[in-house]
LOGURO-747827 format. One record per atom (N, C-alpha, C): atom name; residue number from 1; chain; x, y, z; residue in one letter. Coordinates in nm, 4 decimals. Layout:
CA, NUM, A, X, Y, Z, A
...
***
This chain:
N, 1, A, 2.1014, 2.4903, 8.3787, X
CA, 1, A, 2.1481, 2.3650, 8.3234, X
C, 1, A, 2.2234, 2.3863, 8.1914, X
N, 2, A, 2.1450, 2.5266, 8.1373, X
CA, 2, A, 2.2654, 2.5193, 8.0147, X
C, 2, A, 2.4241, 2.5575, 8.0358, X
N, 3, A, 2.4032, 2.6466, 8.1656, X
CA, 3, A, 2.5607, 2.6811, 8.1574, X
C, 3, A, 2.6629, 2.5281, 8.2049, X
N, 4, A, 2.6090, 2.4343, 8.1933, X
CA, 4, A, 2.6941, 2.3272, 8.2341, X
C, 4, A, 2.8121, 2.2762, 8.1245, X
N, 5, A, 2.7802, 2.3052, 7.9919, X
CA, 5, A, 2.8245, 2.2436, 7.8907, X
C, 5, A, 2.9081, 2.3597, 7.8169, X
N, 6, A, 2.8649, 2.4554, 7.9105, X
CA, 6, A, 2.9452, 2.5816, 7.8303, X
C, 6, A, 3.0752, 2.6084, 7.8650, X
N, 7, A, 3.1716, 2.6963, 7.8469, X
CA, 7, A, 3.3131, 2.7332, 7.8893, X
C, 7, A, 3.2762, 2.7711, 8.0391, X
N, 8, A, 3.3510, 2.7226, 8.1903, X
CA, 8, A, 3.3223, 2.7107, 8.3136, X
C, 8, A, 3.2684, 2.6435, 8.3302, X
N, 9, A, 3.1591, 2.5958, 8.2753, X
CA, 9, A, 3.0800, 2.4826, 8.3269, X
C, 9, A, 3.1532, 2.3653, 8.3619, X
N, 10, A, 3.0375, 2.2587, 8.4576, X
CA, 10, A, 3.1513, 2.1531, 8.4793, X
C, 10, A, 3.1582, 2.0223, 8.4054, X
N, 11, A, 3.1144, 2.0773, 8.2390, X
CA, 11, A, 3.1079, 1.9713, 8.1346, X
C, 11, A, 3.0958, 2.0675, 7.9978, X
N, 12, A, 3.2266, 2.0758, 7.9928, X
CA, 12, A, 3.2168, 2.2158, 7.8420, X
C, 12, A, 3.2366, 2.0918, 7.7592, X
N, 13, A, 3.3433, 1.9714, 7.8070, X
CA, 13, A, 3.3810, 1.8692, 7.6963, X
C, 13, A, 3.2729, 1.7897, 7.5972, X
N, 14, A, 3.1218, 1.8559, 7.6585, X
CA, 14, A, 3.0253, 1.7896, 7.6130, X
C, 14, A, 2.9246, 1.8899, 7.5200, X
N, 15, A, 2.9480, 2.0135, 7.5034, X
CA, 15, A, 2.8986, 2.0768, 7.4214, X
C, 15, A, 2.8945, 2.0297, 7.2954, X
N, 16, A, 2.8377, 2.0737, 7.2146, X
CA, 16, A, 2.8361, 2.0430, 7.0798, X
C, 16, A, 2.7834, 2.1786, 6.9633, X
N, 17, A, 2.8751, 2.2210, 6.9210, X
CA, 17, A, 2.8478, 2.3745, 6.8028, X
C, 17, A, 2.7248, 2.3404, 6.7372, X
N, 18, A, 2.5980, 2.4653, 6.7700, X
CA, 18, A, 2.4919, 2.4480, 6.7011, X
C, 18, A, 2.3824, 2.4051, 6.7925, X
N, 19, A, 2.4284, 2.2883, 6.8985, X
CA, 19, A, 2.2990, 2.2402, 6.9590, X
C, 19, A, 2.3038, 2.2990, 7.0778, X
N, 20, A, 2.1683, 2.3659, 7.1553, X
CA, 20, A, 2.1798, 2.3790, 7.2668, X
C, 20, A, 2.0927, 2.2548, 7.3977, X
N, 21, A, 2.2245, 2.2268, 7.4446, X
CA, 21, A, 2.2102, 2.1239, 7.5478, X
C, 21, A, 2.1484, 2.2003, 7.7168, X
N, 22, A, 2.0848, 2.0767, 7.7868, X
CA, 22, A, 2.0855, 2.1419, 7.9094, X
C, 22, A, 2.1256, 2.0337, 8.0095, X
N, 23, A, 2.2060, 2.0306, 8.0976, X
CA, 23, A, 2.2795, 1.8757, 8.1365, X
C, 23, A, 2.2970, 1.9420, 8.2936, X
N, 24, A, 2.3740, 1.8032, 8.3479, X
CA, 24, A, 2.3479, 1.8099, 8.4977, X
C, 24, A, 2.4764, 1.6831, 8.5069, X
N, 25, A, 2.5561, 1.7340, 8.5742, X
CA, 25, A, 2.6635, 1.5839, 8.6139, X
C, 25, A, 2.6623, 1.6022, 8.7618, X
N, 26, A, 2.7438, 1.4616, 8.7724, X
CA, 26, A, 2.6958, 1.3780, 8.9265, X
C, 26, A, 2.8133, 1.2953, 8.9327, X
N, 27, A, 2.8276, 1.2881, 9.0686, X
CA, 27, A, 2.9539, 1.1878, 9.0647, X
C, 27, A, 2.9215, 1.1217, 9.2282, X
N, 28, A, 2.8636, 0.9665, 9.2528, X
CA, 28, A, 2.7661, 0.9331, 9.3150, X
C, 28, A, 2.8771, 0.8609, 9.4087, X
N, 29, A, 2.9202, 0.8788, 9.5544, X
CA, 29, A, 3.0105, 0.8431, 9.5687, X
C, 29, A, 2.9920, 0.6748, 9.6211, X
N, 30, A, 3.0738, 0.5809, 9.6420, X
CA, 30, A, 3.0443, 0.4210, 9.6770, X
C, 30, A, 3.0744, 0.3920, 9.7727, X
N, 31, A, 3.1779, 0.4536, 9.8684, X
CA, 31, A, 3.2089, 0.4260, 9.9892, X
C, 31, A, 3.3295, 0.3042, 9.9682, X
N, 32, A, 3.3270, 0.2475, 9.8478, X
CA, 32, A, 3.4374, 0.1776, 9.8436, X
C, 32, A, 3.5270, 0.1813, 9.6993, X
N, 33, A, 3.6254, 0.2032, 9.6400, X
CA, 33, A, 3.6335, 0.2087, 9.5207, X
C, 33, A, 3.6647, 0.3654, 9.4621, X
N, 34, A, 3.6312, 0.3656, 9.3115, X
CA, 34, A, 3.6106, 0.4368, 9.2209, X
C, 34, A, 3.4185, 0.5005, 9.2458, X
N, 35, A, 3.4091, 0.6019, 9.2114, X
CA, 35, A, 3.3037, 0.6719, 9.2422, X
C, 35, A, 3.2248, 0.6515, 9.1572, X
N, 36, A, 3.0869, 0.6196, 9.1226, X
CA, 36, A, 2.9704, 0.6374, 9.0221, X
C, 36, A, 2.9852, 0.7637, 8.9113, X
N, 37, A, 2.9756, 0.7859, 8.8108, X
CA, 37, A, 2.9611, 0.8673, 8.7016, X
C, 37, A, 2.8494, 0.8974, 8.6875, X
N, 38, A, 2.7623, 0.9888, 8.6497, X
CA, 38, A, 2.6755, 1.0445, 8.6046, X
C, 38, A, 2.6158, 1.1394, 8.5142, X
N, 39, A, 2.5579, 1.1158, 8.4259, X
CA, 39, A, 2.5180, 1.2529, 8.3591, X
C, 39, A, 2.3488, 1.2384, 8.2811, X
N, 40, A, 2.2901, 1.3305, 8.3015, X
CA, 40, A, 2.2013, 1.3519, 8.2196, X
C, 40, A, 2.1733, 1.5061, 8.1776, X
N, 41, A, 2.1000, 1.5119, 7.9958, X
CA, 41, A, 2.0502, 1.6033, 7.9274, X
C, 41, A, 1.9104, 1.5848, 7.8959, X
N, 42, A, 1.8753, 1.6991, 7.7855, X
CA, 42, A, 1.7781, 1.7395, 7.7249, X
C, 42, A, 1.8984, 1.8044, 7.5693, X
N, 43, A, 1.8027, 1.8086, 7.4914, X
CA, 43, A, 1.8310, 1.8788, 7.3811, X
C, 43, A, 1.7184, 1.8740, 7.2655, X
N, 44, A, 1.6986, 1.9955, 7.2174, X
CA, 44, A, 1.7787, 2.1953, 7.1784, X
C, 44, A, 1.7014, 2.1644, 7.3383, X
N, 45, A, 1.7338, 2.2293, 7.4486, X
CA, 45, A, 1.7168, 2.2805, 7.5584, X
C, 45, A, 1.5964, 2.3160, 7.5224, X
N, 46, A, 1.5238, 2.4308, 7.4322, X
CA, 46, A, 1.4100, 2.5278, 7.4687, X
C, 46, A, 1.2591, 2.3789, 7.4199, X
N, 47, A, 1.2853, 2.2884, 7.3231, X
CA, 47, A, 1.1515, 2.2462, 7.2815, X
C, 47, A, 1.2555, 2.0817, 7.2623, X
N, 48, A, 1.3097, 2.0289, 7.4005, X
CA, 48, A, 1.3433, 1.8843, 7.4061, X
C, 48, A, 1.2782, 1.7951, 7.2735, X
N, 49, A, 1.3721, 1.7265, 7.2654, X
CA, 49, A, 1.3356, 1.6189, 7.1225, X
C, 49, A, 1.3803, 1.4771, 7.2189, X
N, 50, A, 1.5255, 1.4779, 7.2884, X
CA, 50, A, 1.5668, 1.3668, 7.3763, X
C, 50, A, 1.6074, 1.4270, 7.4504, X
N, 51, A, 1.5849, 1.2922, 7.5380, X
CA, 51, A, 1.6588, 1.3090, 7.7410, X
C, 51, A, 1.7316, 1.1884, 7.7203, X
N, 52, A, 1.8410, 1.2406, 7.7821, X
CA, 52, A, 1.9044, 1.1259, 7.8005, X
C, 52, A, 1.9692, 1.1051, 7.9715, X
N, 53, A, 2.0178, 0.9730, 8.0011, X
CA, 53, A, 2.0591, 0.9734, 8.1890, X
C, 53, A, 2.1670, 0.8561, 8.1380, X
N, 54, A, 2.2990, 0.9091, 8.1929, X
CA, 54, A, 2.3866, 0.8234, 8.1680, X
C, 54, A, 2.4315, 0.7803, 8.3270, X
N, 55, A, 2.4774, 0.6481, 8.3457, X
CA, 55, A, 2.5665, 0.6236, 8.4500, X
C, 55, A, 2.6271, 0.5262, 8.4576, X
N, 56, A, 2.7331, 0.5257, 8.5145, X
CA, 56, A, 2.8485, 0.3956, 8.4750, X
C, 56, A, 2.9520, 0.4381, 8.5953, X
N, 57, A, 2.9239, 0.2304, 8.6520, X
CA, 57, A, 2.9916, 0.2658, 8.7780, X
C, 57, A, 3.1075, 0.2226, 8.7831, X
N, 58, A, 3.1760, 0.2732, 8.9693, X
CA, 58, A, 3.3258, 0.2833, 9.0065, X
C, 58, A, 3.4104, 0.3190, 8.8501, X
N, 59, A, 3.3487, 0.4453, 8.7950, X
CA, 59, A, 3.5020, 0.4804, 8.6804, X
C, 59, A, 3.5202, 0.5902, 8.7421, X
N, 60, A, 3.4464, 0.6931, 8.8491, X
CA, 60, A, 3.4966, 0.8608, 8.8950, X
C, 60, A, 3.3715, 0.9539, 8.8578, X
N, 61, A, 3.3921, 1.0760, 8.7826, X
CA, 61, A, 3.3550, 1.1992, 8.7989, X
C, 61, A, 3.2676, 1.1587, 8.6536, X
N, 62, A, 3.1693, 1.2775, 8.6292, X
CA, 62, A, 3.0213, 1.2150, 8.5733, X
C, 62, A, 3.0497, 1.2814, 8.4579, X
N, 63, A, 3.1528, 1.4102, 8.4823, X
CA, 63, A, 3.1791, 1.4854, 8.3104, X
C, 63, A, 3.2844, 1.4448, 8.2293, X
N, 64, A, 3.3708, 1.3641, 8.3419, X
CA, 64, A, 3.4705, 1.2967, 8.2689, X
C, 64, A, 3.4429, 1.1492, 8.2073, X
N, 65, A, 3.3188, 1.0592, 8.2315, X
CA, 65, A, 3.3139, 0.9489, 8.1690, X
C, 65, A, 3.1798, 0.9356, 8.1378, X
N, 66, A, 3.0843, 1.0166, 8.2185, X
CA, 66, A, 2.9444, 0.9829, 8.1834, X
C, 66, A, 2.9117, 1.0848, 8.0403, X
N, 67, A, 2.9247, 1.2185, 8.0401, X
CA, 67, A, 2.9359, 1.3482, 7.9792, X
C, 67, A, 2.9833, 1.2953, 7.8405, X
N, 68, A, 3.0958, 1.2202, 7.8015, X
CA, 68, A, 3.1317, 1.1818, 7.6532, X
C, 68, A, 3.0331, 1.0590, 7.6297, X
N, 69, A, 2.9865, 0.9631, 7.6867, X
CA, 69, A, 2.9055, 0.8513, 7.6585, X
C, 69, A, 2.7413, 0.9453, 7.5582, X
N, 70, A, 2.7209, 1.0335, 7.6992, X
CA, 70, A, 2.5999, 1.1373, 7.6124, X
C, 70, A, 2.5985, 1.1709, 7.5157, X
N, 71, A, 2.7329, 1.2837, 7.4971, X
CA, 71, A, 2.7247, 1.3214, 7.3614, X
C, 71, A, 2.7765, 1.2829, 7.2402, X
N, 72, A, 2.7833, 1.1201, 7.2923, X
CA, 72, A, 2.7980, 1.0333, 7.1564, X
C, 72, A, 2.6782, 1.0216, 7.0910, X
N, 73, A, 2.5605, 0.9740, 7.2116, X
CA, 73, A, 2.4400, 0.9540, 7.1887, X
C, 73, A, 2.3808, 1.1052, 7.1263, X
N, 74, A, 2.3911, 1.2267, 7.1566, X
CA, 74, A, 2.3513, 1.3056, 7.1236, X
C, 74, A, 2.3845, 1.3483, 6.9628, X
N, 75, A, 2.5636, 1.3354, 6.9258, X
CA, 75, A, 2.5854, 1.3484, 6.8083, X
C, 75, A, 2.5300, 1.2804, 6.6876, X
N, 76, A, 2.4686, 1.1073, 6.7383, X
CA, 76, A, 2.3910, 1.0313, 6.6405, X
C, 76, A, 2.2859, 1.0498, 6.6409, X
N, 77, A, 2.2326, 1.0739, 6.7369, X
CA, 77, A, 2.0722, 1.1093, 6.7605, X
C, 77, A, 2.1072, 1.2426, 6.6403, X
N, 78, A, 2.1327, 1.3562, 6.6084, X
CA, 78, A, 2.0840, 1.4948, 6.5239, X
C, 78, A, 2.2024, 1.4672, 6.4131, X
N, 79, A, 2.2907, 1.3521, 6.3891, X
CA, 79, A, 2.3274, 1.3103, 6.2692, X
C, 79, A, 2.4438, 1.3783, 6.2251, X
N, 80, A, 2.5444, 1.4278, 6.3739, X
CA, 80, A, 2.6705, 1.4475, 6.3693, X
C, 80, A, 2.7746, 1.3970, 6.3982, X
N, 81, A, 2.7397, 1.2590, 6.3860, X
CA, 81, A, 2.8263, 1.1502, 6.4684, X
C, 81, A, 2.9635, 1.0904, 6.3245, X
N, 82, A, 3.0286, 1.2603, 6.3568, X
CA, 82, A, 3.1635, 1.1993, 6.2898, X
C, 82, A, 3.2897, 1.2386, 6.3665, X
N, 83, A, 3.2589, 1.1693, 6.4717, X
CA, 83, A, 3.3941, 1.1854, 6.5455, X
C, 83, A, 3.4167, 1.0625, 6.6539, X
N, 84, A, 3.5969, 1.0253, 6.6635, X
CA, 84, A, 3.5792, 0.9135, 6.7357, X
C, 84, A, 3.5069, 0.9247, 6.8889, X
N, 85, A, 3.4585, 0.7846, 6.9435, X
CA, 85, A, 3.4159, 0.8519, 7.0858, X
C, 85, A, 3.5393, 0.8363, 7.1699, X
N, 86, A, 3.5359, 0.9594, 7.2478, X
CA, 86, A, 3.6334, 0.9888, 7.3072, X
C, 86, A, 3.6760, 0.8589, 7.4881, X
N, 87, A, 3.6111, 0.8140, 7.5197, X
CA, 87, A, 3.6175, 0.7122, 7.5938, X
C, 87, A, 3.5658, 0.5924, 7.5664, X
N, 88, A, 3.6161, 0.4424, 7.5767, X
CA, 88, A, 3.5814, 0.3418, 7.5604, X
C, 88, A, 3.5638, 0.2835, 7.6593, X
N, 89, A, 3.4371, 0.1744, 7.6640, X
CA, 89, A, 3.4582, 0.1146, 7.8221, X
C, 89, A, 3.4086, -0.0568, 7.7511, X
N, 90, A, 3.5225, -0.1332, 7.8361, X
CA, 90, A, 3.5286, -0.2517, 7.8215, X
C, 90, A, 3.4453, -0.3063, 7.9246, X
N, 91, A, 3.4550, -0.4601, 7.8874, X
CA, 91, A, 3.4158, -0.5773, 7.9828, X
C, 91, A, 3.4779, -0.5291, 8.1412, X
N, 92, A, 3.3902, -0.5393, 8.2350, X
CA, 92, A, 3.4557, -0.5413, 8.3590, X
C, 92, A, 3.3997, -0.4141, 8.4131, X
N, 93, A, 3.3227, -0.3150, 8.3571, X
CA, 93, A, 3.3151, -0.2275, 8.3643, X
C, 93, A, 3.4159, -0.0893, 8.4225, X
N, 94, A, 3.5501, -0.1051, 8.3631, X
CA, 94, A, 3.6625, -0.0294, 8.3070, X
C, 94, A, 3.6990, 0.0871, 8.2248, X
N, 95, A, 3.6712, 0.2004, 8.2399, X
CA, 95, A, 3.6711, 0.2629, 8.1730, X
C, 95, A, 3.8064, 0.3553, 8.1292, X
N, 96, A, 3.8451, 0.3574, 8.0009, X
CA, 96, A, 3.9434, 0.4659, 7.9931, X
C, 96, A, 3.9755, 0.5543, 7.8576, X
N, 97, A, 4.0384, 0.6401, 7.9071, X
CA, 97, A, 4.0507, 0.7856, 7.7913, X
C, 97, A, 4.1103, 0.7821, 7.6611, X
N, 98, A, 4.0548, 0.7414, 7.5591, X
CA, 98, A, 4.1399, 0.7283, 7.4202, X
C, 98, A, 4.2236, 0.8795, 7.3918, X
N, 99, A, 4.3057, 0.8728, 7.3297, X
CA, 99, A, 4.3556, 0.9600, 7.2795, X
C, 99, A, 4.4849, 1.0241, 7.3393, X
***
């Protein structure tokens, strides 16, 4: 689970320098639409402090919209939360990529 967040993994965008994460993405499909998102962690990986389970539906793939929702939560949770969050999701449940 840790190599998920690392370089290859299929959520490096969610690493964070210093903390070690252990994560798992998902992308839950609907049969109609845009696909379910998914993601959940742990962090420092070896002696968990939080878990977190993200999901947010018909936006797609779980590292591309669920994966930044986390490690927003993760950056405020250990008090590194100085950076914009990289996806916003409106009314309607809509999601899309700032920047």
């Amino acid at each position: 689970m840790r190599r998920v967040v690392q370089p290859g993994g299929t959520a490096p965008n969610v690493a964070i320098p210093g903390l070690d994460i252990a994560a798992k993405t998902g992308t839950a499909q609907t049969g109609r639409g845009k696909d379910n998102a998914v993601f959940i962690c742990f962090a420092p990986a070896d002696h968990p402090k939080i878990a977190i389970a993200v999901l947010i539906e018909k936006v797609g793939h779980g590292n591309e919209f669920a994966g930044p929702v986390a490690r927003q939560i993760l950056l405020q949770y250990f008090g590194h939360n100085t950076e914009k969050p990289k996806v916003q999701v409106h009314a309607g449940h809509k999601a899309r990529k700032s920047g």
